[in-house]
N, C-alpha and C positions, 0 to 999 in steps of 0.2 A: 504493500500500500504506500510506503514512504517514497520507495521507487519511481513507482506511479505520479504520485506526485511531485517530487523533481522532475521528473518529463515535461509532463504537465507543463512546470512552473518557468522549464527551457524553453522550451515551445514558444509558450507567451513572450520571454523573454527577446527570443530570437525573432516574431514577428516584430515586437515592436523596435529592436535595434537598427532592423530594415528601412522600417519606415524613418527612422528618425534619419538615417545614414540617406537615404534617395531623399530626405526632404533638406539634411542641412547641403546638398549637394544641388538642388534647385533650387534653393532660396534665392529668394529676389534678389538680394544684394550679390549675391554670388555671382549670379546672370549678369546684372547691371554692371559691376564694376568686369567682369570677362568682354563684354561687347565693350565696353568704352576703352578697353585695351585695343580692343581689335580695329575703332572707329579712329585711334590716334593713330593706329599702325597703314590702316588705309594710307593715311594723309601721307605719312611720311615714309613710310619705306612699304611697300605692295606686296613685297615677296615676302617679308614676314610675316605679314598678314593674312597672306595665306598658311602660313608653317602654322600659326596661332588658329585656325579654322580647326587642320586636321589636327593640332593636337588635341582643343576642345571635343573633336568630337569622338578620338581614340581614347580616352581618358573616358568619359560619359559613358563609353561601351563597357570600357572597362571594367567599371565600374558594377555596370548591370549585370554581369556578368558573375560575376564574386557573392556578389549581396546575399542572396541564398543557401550559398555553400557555410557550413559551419564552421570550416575552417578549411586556409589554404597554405601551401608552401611559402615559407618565408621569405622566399626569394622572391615570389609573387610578388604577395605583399610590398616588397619593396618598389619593385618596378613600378607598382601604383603610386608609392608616394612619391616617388622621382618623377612621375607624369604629372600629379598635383600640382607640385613642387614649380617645375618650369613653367606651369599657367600662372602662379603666382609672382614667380619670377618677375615675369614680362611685366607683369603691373609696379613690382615694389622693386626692382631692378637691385639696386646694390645695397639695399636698405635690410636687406635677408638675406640670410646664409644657410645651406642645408648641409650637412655635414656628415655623409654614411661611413661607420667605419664595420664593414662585412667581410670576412673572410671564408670559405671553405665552410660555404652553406651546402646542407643536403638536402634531398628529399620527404625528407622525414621530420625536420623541421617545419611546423606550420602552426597558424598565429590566428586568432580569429581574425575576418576582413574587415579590412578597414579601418582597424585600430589602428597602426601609425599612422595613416592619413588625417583622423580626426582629434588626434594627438597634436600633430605639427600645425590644424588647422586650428583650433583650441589658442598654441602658442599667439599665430600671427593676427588673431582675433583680440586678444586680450592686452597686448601687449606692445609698447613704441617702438617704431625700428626709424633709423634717419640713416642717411648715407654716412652722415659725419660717426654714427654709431650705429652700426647695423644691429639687428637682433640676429645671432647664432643661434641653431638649433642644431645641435647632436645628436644622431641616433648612431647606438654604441652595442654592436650583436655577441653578448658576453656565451658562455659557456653553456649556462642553460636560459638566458633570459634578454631579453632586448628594455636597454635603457634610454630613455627619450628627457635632453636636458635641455632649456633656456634660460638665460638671464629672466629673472623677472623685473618686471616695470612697468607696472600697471597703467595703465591710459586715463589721463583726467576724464573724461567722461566713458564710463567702463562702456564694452559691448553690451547687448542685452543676450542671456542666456538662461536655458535653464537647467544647467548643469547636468541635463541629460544624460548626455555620450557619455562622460566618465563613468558616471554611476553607473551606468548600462555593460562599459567594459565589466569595471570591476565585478556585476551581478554575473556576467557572460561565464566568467574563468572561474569563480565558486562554483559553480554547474560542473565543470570539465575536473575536478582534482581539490587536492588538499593547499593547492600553491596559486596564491591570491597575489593580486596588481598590490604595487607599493605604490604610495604617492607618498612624496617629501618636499617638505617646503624649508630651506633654511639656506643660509650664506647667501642670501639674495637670488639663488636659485629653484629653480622648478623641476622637479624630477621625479618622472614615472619609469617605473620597472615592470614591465612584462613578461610573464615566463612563456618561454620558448615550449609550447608541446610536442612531443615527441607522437610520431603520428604514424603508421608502417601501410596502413590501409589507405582504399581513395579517399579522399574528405568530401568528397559530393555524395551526401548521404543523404 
């Protein structure tokens, strides 16, 4: 019966991460500031403008594509946030830094979807970046766990959130194991830790 119930309770779980994950990904703002990239790139250089289309819309698929799946290769996962990553690029140009350090990933590594994306999206949401001081962001693929670090510096008028995504990670991984998300706040820094699960079957279950 308890069994039953944690299914259950995954379940629920995992619809609503879905949804939260396809709507912080079409939110308005999201949209808005992607086309006013694209609307300056028109103007000024064409052929980026186009590289910024098909990245949009390989990133989008991507996306859709993962969101279902319970969990995917970590390597995956990364190439998603690298595709994020240089959408937001192109808007905040030198004002962010992505910084992956991965080696001698395997297969059997995998991570529920989406979590480093809405990690790093989280960071650059919440928090000031200027060219004269970029905001760094770190992701750092440890032995059993991937750590996701920023400076913090909170923004005079905060984003509006509702602290959804995290809490939804960290509900995600108490489902899967005895080995929970760490969140730290200290030395001016922001740092989440995610354990790497060890996976040997498909994950499209």
């Amino acid at each position: 019966e308890r069994r039953m119930r944690d299914q259950e309770r995954m379940a629920q779980e995992k619809v609503r991460f879905q949804l939260e994950a396809l709507r912080s990904q079409v939110d308005p703002h999201f949209l808005f500031n992607s086309f006013n990239t694209l609307v300056a790139l028109i103007e000024t250089d064409p052929d980026k403008a186009v590289d910024h289309v098909e990245a949009l819309s390989t990133f989008f698929r991507s996306m859709l594509l993962v969101r279902d799946k319970e969990l995917i290769p970590l390597a995956e996962e990364l190439e998603l946030l690298k595709g994020y990553f240089d959408l937001e690029h192109r808007r905040f140009g030198r004002a962010i830094t992505l910084t992956i350090h991965a080696e001698r990933l395997s297969q059997n590594q995998t991570i529920v979807p989406l979590t480093l994306q809405m990690l790093v999206e989280n960071a650059l949401k919440h928090n000031v970046a200027t060219v004269q001081d970029p905001l760094v962001v770190t992701v750092q693929v440890e032995a059993d766990e991937v750590v996701v670090r920023n400076d913090l510096r909170p923004r005079s008028a905060p984003a509006h959130s509702t602290g959804f995504g995290l809490q939804s990670i960290i509900q995600r991984y108490t489902a899967f194991g005895p080995r929970s998300v760490v969140v730290e706040r200290h030395g001016g820094r922001f740092v989440v830790r995610i354990p790497i699960l060890q996976h040997n079957e498909d994950s499209d279950r």
